[in-house]
Structures are given as structure tokens and as C-alpha cells.
C-alpha positions in Angstrom: 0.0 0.0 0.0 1.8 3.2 -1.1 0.7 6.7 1.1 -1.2 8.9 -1.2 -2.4 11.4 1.1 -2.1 15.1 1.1 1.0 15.1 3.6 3.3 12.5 3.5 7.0 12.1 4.6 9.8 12.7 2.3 13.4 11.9 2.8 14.2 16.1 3.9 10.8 16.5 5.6 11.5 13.1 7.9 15.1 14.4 7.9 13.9 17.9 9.2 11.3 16.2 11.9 14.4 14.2 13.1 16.7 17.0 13.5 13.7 19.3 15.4 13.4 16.2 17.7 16.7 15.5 18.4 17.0 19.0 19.6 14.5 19.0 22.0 15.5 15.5 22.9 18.9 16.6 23.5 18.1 20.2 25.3 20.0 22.5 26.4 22.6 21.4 24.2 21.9 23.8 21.2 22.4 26.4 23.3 26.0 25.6 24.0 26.9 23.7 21.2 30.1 25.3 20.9 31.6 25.2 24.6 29.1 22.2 26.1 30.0 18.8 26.3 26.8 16.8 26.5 26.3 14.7 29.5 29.8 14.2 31.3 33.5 14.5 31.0 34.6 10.7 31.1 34.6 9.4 27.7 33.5 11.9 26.0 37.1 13.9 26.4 38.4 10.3 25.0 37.0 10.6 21.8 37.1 14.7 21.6 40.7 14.0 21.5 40.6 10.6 19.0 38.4 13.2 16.9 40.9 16.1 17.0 43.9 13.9 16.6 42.4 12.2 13.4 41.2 15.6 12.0 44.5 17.1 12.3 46.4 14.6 10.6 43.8 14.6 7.5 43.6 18.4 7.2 46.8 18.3 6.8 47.3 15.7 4.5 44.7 17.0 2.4 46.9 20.4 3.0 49.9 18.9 1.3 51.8 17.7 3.8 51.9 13.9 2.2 53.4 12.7 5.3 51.1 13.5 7.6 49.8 10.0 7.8 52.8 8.4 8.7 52.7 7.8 12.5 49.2 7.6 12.6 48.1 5.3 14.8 51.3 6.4 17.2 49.3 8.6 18.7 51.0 11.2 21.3 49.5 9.7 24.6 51.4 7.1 26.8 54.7 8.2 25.3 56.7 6.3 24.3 54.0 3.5 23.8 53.4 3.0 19.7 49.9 2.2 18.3 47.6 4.2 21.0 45.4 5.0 19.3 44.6 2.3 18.8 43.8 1.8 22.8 40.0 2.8 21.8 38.2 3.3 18.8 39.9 5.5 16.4 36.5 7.2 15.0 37.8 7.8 11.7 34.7 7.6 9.9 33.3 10.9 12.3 36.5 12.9 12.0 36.0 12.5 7.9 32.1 13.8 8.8 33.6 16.9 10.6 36.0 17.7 8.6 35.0 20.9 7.0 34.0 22.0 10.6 37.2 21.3 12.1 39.4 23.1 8.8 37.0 26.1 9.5 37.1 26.5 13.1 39.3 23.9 14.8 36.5 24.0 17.5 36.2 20.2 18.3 33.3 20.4 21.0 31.7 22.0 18.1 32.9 19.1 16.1 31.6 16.7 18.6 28.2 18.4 19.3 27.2 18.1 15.6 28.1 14.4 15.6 26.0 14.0 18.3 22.6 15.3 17.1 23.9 14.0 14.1 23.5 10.4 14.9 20.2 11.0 15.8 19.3 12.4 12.2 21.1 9.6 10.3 19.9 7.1 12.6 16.1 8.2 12.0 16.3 8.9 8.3 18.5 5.4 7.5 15.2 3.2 9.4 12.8 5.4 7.1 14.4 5.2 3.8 14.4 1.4 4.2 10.7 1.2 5.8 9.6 3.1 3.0 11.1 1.0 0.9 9.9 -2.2 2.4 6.2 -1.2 3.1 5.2 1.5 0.8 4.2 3.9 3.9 6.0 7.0 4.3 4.1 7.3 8.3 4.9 4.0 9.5 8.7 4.7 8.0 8.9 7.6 10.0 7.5 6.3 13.0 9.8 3.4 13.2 12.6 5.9 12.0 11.7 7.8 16.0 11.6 4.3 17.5 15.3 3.6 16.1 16.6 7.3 16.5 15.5 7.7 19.9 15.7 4.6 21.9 15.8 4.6 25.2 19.4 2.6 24.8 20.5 5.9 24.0 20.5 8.1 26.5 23.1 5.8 29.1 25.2 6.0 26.3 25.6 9.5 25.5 29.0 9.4 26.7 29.6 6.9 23.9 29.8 8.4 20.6 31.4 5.1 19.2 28.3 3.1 20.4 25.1 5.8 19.1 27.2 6.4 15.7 24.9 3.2 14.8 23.5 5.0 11.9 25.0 3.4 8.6 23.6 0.1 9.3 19.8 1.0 8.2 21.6 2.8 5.1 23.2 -0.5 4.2 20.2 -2.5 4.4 18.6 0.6 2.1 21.2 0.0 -0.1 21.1 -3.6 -0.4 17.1 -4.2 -0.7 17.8 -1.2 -3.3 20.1 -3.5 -5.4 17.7 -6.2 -5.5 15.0 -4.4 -6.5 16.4 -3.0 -9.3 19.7 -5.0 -10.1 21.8 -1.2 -10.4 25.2 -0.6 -9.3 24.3 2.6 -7.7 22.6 1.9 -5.0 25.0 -1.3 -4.3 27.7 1.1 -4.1 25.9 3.2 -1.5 25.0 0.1 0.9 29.0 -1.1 0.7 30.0 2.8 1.4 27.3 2.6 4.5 29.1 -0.4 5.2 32.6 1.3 5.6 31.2 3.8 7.1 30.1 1.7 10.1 32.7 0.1 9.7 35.0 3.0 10.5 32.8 4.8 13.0 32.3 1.8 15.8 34.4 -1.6 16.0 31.5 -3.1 17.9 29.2 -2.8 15.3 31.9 -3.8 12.8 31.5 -7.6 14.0 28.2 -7.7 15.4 26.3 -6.3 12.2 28.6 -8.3 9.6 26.4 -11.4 10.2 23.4 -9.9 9.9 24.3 -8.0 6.4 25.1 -11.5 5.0 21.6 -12.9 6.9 19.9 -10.1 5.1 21.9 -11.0 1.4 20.8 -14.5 2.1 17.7 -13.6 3.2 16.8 -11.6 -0.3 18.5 -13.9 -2.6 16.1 -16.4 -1.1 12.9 -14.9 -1.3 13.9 -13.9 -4.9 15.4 -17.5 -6.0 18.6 -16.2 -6.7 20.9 -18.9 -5.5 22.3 -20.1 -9.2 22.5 -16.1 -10.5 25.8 -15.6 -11.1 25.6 -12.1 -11.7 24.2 -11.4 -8.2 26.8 -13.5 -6.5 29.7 -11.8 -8.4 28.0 -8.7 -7.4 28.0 -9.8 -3.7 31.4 -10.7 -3.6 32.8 -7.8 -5.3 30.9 -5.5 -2.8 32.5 -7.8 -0.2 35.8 -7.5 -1.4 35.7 -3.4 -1.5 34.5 -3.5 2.1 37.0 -5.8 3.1 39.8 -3.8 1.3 38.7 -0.8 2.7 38.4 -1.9 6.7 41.6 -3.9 6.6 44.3 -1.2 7.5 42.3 -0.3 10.1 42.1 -3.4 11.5 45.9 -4.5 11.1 46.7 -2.2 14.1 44.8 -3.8 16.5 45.7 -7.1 15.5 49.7 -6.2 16.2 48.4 -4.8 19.4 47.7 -8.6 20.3 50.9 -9.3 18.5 53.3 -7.4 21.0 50.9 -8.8 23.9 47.9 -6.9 24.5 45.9 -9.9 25.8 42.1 -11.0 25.2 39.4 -9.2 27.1 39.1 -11.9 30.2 35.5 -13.8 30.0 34.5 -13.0 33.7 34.7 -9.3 32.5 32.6 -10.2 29.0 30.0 -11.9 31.3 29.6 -9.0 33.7 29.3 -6.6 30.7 26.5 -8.8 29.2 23.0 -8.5 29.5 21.0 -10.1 31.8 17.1 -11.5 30.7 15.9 -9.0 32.7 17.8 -5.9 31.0 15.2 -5.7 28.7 12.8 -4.4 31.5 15.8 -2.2 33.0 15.0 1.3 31.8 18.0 4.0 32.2 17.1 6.0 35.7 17.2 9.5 33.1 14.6 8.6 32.0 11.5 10.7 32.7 8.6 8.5 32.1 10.0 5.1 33.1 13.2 5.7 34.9 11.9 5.1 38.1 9.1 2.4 37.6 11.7 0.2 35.3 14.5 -1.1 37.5 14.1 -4.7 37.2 18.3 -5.1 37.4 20.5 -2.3 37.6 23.8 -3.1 36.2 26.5 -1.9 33.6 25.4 -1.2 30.4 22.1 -3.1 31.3 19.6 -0.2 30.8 18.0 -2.0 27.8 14.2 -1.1 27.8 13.3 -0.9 24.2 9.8 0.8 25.2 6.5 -0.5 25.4 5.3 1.5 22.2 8.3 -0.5 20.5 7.1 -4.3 21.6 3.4 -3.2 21.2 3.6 -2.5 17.4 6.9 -4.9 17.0 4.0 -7.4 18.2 1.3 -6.1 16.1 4.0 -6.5 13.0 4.4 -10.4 13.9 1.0 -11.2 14.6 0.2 -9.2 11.4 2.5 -11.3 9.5 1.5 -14.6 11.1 -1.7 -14.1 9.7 -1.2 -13.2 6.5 1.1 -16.0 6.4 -1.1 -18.2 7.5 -3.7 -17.4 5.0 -1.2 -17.8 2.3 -0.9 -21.9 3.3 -4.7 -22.4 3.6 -4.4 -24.8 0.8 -1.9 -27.3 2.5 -3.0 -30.6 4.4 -2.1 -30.2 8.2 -0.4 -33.6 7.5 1.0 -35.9 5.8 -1.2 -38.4 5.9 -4.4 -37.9 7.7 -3.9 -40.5 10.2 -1.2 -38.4 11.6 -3.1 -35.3 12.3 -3.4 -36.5 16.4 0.5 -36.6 16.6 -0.1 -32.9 14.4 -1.9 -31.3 16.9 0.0 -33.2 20.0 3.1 -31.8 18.5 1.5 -28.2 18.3 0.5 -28.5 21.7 4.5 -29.3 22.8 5.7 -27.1 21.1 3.5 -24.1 22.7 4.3 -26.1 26.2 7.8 -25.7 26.1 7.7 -22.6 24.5 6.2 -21.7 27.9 8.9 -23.3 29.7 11.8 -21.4 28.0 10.0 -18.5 29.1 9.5 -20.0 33.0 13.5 -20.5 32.8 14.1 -16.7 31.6 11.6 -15.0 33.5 11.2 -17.1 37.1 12.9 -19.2 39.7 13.0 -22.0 38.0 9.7 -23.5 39.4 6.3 -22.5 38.0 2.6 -24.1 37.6 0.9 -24.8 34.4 -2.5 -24.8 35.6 -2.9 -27.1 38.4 -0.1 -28.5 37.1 3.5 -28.2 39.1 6.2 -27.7 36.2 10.2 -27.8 37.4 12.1 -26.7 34.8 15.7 -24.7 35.6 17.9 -26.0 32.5 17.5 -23.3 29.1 19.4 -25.3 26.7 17.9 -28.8 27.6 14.6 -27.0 27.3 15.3 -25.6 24.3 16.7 -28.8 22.8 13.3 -30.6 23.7 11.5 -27.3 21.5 13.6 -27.9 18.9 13.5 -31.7 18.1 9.4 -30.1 18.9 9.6 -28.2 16.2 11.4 -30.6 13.8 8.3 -33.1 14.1 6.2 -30.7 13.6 7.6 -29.4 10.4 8.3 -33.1 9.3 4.8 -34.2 9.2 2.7 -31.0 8.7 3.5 -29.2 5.2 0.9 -26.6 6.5 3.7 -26.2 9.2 6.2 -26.2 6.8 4.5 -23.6 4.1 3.9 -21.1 7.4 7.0 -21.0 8.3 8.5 -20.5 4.9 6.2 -17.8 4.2 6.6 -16.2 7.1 10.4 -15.9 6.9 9.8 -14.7 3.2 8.9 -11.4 4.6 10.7 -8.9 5.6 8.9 -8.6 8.9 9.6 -11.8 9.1 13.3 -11.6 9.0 13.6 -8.3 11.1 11.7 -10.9 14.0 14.0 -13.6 13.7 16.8 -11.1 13.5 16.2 -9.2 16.7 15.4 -12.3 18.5 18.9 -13.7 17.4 20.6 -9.9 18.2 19.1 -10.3 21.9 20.6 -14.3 22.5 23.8 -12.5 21.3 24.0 -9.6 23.6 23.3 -11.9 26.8 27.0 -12.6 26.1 29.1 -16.3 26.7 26.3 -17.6 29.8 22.8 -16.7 29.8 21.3 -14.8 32.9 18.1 -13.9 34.2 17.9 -11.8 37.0 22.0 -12.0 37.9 21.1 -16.2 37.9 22.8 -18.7 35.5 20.0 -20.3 33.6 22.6 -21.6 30.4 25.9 -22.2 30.7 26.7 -21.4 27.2 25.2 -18.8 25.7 25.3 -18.4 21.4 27.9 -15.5 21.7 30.7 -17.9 23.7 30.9 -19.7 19.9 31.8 -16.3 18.4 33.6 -15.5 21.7 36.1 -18.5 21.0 36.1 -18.9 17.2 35.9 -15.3 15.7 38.6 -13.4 15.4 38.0 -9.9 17.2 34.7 -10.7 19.4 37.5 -11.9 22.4 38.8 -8.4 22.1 35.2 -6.6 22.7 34.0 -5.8 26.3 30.3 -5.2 26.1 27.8 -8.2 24.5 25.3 -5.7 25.9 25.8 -3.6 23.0 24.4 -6.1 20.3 21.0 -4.0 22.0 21.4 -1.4 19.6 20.7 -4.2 16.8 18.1 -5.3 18.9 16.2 -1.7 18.5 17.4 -1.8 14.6 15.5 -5.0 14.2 12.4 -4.0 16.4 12.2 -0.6 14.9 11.4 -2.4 11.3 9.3 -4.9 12.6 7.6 -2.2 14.5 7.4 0.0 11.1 4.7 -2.9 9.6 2.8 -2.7 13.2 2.5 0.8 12.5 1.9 -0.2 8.8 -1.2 -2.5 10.3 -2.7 0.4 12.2 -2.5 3.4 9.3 -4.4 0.7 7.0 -7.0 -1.0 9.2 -8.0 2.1 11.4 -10.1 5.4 10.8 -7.5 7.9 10.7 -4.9 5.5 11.2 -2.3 7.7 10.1 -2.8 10.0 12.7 -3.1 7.2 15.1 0.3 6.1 13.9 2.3 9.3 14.9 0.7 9.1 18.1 2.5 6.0 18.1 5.5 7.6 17.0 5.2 10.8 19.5 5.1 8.0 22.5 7.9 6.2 21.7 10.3 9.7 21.8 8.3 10.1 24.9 9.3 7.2 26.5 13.0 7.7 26.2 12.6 11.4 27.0 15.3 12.3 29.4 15.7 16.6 28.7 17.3 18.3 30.0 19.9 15.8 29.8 23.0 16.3 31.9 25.6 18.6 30.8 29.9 19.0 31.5 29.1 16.6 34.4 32.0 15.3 36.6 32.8 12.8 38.6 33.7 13.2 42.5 37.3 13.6 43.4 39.7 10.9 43.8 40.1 9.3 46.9 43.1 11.3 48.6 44.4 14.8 48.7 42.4 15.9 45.3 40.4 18.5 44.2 37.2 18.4 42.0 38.2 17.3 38.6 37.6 20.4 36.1 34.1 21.5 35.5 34.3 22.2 32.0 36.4 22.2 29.2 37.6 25.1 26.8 38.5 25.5 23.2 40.0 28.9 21.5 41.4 31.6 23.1 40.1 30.2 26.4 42.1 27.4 26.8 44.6 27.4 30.2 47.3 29.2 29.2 50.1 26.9 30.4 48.9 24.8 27.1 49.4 28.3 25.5 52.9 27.8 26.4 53.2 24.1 26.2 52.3 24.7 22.5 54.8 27.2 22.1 58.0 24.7 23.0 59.3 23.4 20.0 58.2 20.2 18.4 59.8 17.7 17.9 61.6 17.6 21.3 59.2 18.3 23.7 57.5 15.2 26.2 55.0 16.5 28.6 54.1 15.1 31.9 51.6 16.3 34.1 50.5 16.0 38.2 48.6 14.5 39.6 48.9 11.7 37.6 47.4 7.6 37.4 44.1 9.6 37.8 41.5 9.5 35.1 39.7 12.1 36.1 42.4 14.4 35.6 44.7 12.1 32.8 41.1 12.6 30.8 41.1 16.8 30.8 45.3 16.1 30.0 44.1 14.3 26.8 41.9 16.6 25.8 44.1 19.8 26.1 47.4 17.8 24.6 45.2 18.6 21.1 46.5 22.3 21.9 50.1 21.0 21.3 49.9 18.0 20.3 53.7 17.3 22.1 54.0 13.4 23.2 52.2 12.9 26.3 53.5 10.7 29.4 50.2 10.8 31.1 47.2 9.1 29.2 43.9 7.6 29.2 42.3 4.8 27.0 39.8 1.8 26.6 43.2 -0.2 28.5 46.5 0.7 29.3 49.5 -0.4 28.9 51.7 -2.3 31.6 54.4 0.7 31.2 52.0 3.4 32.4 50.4 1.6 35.0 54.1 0.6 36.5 55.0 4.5 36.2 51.8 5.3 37.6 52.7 3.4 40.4 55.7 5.5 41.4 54.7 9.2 40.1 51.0 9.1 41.9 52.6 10.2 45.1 56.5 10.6 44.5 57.1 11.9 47.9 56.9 8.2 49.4 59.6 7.4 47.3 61.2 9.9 45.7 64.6 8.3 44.3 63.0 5.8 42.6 60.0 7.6 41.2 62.9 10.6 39.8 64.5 7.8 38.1 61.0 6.3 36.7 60.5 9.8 35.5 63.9 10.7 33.7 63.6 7.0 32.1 60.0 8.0 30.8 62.2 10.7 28.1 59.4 13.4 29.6 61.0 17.1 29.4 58.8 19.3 30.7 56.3 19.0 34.0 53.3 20.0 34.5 52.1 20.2 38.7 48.5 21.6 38.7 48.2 22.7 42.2 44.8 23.5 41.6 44.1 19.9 41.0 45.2 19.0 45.3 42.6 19.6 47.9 46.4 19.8 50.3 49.7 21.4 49.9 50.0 18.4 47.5 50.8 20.5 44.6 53.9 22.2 46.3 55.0 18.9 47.2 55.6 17.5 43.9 56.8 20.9 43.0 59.3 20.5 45.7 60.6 17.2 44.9 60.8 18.0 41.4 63.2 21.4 42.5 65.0 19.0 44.7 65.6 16.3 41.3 67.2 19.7 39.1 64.4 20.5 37.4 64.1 24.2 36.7 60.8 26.2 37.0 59.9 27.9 33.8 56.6 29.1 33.9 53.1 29.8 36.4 50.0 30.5 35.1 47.2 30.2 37.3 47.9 27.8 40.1 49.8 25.7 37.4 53.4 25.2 37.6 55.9 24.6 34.3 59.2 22.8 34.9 61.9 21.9 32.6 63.3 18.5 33.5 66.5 18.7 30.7 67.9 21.6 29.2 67.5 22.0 25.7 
């Protein structure tokens, strides 16, 4: 059914709706976006200054300077540590976005602040070019476009710009149904650039949407009985090959990083970062409308409530699609033979039974009642063994069975169903929990855990979520689909629906330049805000004024990453190597040094000889930074060592540890 009515949804008007919202959502950042850092200065400062570090070196490669690449990913933090930047996400993808801001301005929380409400945009107008696509309604597009852009999964992860930059994955499913429906390059090409895109914005998302683009590729070729086309397959593996060639260099970094003995992330640390079962009904405590109703378990990255307006029409899109599914078979025998319709219909019936069950495991103790009926069940996989080997009768003896299911997984909705149930075994990570309980020993992501190169190296199965909402929000687009075409004034009715689901996650005014306490010990609060321009601290004035190459900074306190973080952000100012630094780990040689330097008074010969073999040549002491006389004391002991004050500005003290 195409929309024909007076006012529809095109590509700018959804894009312009998306952009209004995300303001609002997002409020009072556009008042600030040029000196705020939306909701805190942890992580955020971390990728400010992957951002600024990634922009300089292509501004001025596309300057001239040839050689600005080289040294790349040898960043200036944890001198003399190569490959740091490769710690983290390197973001490149977002610094080619910014860009022309950055060459204009060099204001990077500008920079940052239009990614931001960015992501939003792209995120909303991706999920309504392909719902538009897939089911000829511009309002139920749009409407799953809000559910995708403004999940609730969102707002604990504002600090994360690697994790909401999610938005080329919708474009590459555009791109590929695109292909298929009309066998052009064009829009092939765009779902493969989508695909570096991604690729390049989020490492995460690099490995957990890969399987579901070639799910999706199956998925069409399938429905279109393309299997022995040639053309298409050459096609598919061409595009392959392109995005392959293209996300390899950035992913030969990280694999030397494991080379010179960065280990795996440990599995006790995957399982704590996974979700729990009962994640999905753990809403973010920001929240307005549901933060403090939906707290089933509070744990990291375990604020996964994907909003009741999501599930409602996510359900009316399966049960929509059952239906018409079902219709399709009408004219197929339940059985085989007709002696066999009992064990049919028993077979149905076990099938719905331990369907129950695996739900009873998930969502209880263990122990529950059918009925009158006591029913122990407590093991997921034997339980879901029995459904299967269910299900297999079933679908043995019944070509009704058979001819549902094949229909059914013939549609798209269909697929985006079977996808986000498969994205939400994923993200409950190596062993399956419900409600901090093991219920499965081995969960489906332990086989990607141990056999796929890169998944040991990723913290957070949690984040598979934001494939979960990718998947929902379609499925959710045809239960909005349902509604516009069965319903008097069903369109209206629909962005109702849409309104709700921003409503849900509604959490303005979000936080803003928020810190965290003090470090245990004689600190100060950390800074309360950070500054670009002319209004930068001017000892990074005069940092940046030493000359280059031949300057290695250190700065005190250090080993604290409330203050290593504000370091990072202001060594963009200079750029000089860096002793002092802060990443997703660390390496052993920092965290020794740390050791010494923290408090160098309790041993002050052998942390001066930790910092002259660290090559630093100028110290930084921010007295400021000590709630004690701690800033004179390192001050003191660095006198004491032969360095030789060179500079105050404002509390903060500039010594020269070798002369030049």
C-alpha cells in the first residue's frame, strides 16, 4: 500500500522532523553547542581527542603535507607506547564527517556536538528510507525511524559516541534491498559505502552487524530464488571485497596490538558486561517516564528497555505477519497423511508447552505451575533442545507447518523478528542470565567469543542492544503499517504512536559537563568544563609554544583519570608526546609508572628515576588539582631532582626536567 495522502513524509521532511526532535530530545545542548559537552567528561574527552587527533592529521594531509599520515596510529599519549590509538576506537569515519567544521574553526566540541545530534538524524532517516522502501508507507517509516533514533538505549550511552554512531547500518540494508529491486550498481555502491562507514565509525558494530548483512543478502536472494544467479553472486562478492579492502588497514593495528601482547578481554569481564534477561525491562534511571518504575536489574550497560510503544507494534507486526502467512498456506494438508493429524496437533501443543517453559526459565525461579499442574524446569538449553527436536516433528509431518514458516520468513517482517530475536541471545554474552542467575551455561555469543577473530577483544555483549532496536524498529514500522491501514485515521493514530515512543525515552534536560567526584586522597574536584580557543589554560598556551619535535610532557597529579582525561583533551593544543594518558586499556608501562609518580614523595629516588627513564622534558604540577599542599610537594621534589621552573600560570606550575 503506497501513502497517497495530502502530507506524506519525504526523505528532507523526515530528515527535518528528526533533527527538530533531536534538539529537543537533546536540550539545552543547542544552546552551547560550541563550549558544552553533553552529558559528562569521562569518555566523552576520550574521543574529543581521538576526533581532534584524526582531524589534524587529515587536514593536513589533504593540505599537502603527504606525510602527515605516517605515524598515525602512534598517537601522542602514553609516550613512548606506539599504536595508542589504537587503545580505543579510532573514529575515523566521524573525524572524515567533521571535517570541514574542524578546517573552518578547529573547535572540536563543536565538532563533537554536531556528531552527536547527528547520529540521531542519520539514525532516524536510514530506518525510514528502508521502511519506506519495504512497506510503501512513508508514516509507519517515520514512525519506526523515531523508534530507532531515539531509543531509550541511548541516552546511558551519551558518553559513547562510538556506540550511538549506529546509523550506517539502516543505510546499508537501504542499499542492499535497493540493489535487489532493481539489479543497479548505484545503490550497491551506497549500501557497501554505508558499510565502511560503520565500519569505520564503531568496532563493535563492525563484527556484530557483519552477520546480519550477510543474513539479510541470504535472506533476499532467497525470497527472490537467486541462489544459481551468477551475476548477483559476483555482485555480492565484489561488494564484499571493497568493504574488506577498505576496513583492513584499520584493523591490522589492532591485530599487532595482540601481537606485542595486549591480551584478550578476560571472560569474567565479558559476562559482567552482558545483558541479563531482565535488562530488557531495566530502563535508564534519566529517564523521565520510566526511569523510576523500570528497574528490574541495575547493572552496567544493562539499561535495555526498548519501550512498550516499540514491543506493542513490534508485536502487532508479527502477529500481522503470522496471519497473513497463515492465510497464504490455507491450501496445504495439516499432515502428511491424515492419520497423523493426532500426533499434528499433539506436537503443536509441545511445542506451545515448552515454548512456555523457555519463558518460565528466563523470566522465574525455576519453578512454575501450568494450571494445576507443578512444572520444574531450571535447565534453558535442555529445554530448548526438547522445542527444537518439537519443532522438527512438527515441520516433518505437517507441510501446513512447513509452508507457514517458509512464508513467514519470506517477509521482511519476518526476517527483522527472527533477526532481533537472534541480536538479543547475542548480547546476553558467553552464559545466559536472568535476574543475575545462571539459567545456560553457554550462551550463542561464547561460539563467536572462542572462534571469531576480534569478538574476544570486545567488552560489552550488551551492545548487540542497539541491533536489537534496529530490528524492532522495522518490525515495529509494519505494526505501524497494520494500524495506518485497518484504522479510521490510522495515520494520525500512527504518529501518536511515533510521539510515545520519543516520549518514552525522553530524558531533557539531559545532563551537561558533568563530573565525577574527586579521587580518593588529597584531590580537588576534577575540572568543571572544558575550553577551546582563546580560552584554553594558558600553560597549554605555552606548552604549545616549546618546539616540536623535542618536547614530552608530563603532568601531576597523575594515574588519575579524572584528571589524565582533561590532559588528553588539552594535549590537542600542542599535540607534544604525552607521558600521562587515558584509553579503553592501558599499557603495563604506564600503569608501573603510575605506580611510582601518583605520590613521588613516598619514594622519591626511585620515582625521579622512573621519570627521567620515561624521556618526559617538561612537568606540569596543577596545584589547583590538590585539595592539600600536594601541589607544592611535587613541586618541591621536582626542584629538589634539578628540574628548573619555567613558567606559572594560574595555580599551574611549568618545569623543565632537561635543558635544551
Amino acid at each position: 500500500m503506497v501513502d497517497n495522502s495530502r502530507f506524506t513524509f519525504t526523505p528532507v521532511r523526515a530528515a527535518l522532523c528528526y533533527l527538530l526532535a533531536a534538539l529537543i530530545f537533546t536540550w539545552p545542548l543547542a544552546l552551547g553547542l560550541t563550549r558544552d559537552i553533553p552529558w559528562d567528561l569521562g569518555d566523552s574527552l576520550l574521543n574529543l581527542w581521538i576526533l581532534g587527533w584524526d582531524a589534524d592529521h587529515l587536514v593536513r594531509f589533504l593540505g599537502g603535507d603527504f606525510g602527515a599520515m605516517n605515524g598515525f596510529w602512534n598517537a601522542n599519549i602514553f609516550y613512548p607506547e606506539p599504536l595508542t590509538l589504537a587503545y580505543s576506537e579510532h573514529l575515523f569515519a566521524q573525524a572524515v564527517q567533521i571535517l570541514p567544521v574542524y578546517a573552518l574553526t578547529h573547535n572540536l566540541i563543536l565538532c563533537y556536538n554536531l556528531l552527536f545530534l547527528s547520529t540521531f538524524v542519520l539514525s532516524g532517516l536510514g530506518v525510514f528510507l528502508f521502511v519506506r522502501e519495504v512497506s510503501g508507507s512513508a508514516r509507519a517509516a517515520f514512525v519506526a525511524g523515531l523508534i530507532y533514533a531515539f531509543a531509550p538505549i541511548r541516552v546511558p550511552q551519551f558518553a559513547h559516541l562510538q556506540v550511538i554512531s549506529s546509523q550506517w547500518m539502516p543505510f546499508a540494508l537501504y542499499g542492499l534491498r535497493r540493489y535487489f529491486d532493481t539489479r543497479r550498481t548505484k545503490p550497491l555502491a551506497g549500501a557497501a559505502a554505508a558499510l565502511i562507514a560503520q565500519n569505520l565509525s564503531c568496532g563493535y558494530f563492525l563484527l556484530f552487524f557483519a552477520p546480519f548483512v550477510v543474513l539479510y543478502v541470504l535472506f533476499e536472494m532467497a525470497t527472490r530464488k537467486l541462489f544459481r544467479d551468477m551475476r548477483v553472486w559476483a555482485a555480492m562478492t565484489a561488494t564484499a571485497g571493497v568493504v574488506f579492502a577498505v576496513t583492513l588497514p584499520f584493523l591490522l593495528p589492532y591485530v599487532e596490538l595482540r601481537r606485542l601482547g595486549f591480551p584478550p578481554r578476560d571472560l569474567a569481564e565479558v559476562e559482567g558486561y552482558s545483558a541479563d534477561v531482565y535488562s530488557y525491562w531495566t530502563a535508564a534511571p534519566e529517564l523521565r517516564l520510566w526511569g523510576k518504575i523500570i528497574r528490574a536489574l541495575p547493572k552496567p550497560e544493562g539499561d535495555l528497555f526498548p519501550s512498550i510503544t516499540a514491543l506493542a507494534l513490534g508485536m502487532v507486526g508479527l502477529m500481522a505477519g503470522v496471519r497473513s502467512a497463515w492465510k497464504g498456506t490455507s491450501g496445504q494438508p495439516a499432515a502428511v497423511n491424515p492419520g497423523l493429524r493426532p500426533l499434528v496437533y499433539a506436537l503443536v501443543a509441545a511445542c506451545a508447552i515448552y515454548t512456555i517453559l523457555v519463558l518460565i526459565v528466563l523470566f522465574e525461579r525455576g519453578f512454575s505451575h501450568i494450571g494445576p499442574l507443578p512444572v520444574a524446569a531450571r535447565n534453558l538449553g535442555r529445554t530448548v533442545e526438547v522445542l527444537a527436536i518439537a519443532l522438527a516433528a512438527l515441520l516433518t509431518v505437517s507441510p501446513r507447518a512447513r509452508a507457514l514458516l517458509r512464508e513467514w520468513l519470506r517477509t521482511v517482517s519476518g526476517f527483522a523478528i527472527f533477526a532481533t530475536l537472534a541480536a538479543i541471545a547475542m548480547s546476553l554474552g558467553p552464559e545466559v542470565h536472568s535476574l543475575g542467575r545462571e539459567v545456560s551455561g553457554t550462551g550463542p555469543y561464547s561460539v563467536f567469543y572462542w572462534h571469531v577473530p576480534g569478538y574476544d577483544g570486545l567488552r560489552v555483549p550488551a551492545r548487540f542492544a542497539m541491533l536489537v532496536m534496529l530490528f524492532l524498529s522495522i518490525a515495529a514500522g509494519f505494526g505501524a503499517l497494520q494500524i495506518e491501514r485497518y484504522f479510521r485515521r490510522g495515520g494520525l493514530v500512527v504518529l501518536l504512536f511515533g510521539s510515545l515512543a520519543v516520549a518514552e525515552s525522553f530524558a531533557a534536560p539531559i545532563g551537561m559537563n558533568g563530573t565525577a567526584p574527586p579521587p580518593v586522597g588529597n584531590y580537588a574536584n576534577p575540572p568543571a568544563r572544558m575550553f577551546t580557543g582563546d580560552q584554553i589554560p594558558p600553560v597549554y598556551k605555552f606548552l604549545k609554544a616549546q618546539p616540536a619535535p623535542g618536547t614530552v610532557v608530563v603532568e601531576f597529579p597523575l594515574g588519575e583519570w579524572a584528571y589524565e582525561l582533561s590532559y588528553v583533551y588539552y594535549s590537542t593544543t600542542h599535540w607534544h608526546p604525552l607521558i600521562n594518558g587515558y584509553s579503553g586499556t592501558f599499557p603495563l608501562s604506564y600503569t608501573l609508572r603510575a605506580g611510582l609518580l601518583r605520590r613521588p614523595e613516598e619514594n622519591p629516588e626511585a620515582a625521579w628515576r622512573t621519570l627521567a627513564d620515561s624521556g618526559a622534558t617538561h612537568a606540569v604540577v596543577h596545584a589547583n588539582f590538590y585539595s592539600d599542599n600536594g601541589g607544592n610537594t611535587v613541586s618541591d621534589w621536582l626542584s629538589a631532582h634539578g628540574a628548573r621552573l619555567v613558567g606559572t600560570f594560574e595555580g599551574d606550575k611549568v618545569f623543565q626536567l632537561y635543558a635544551h
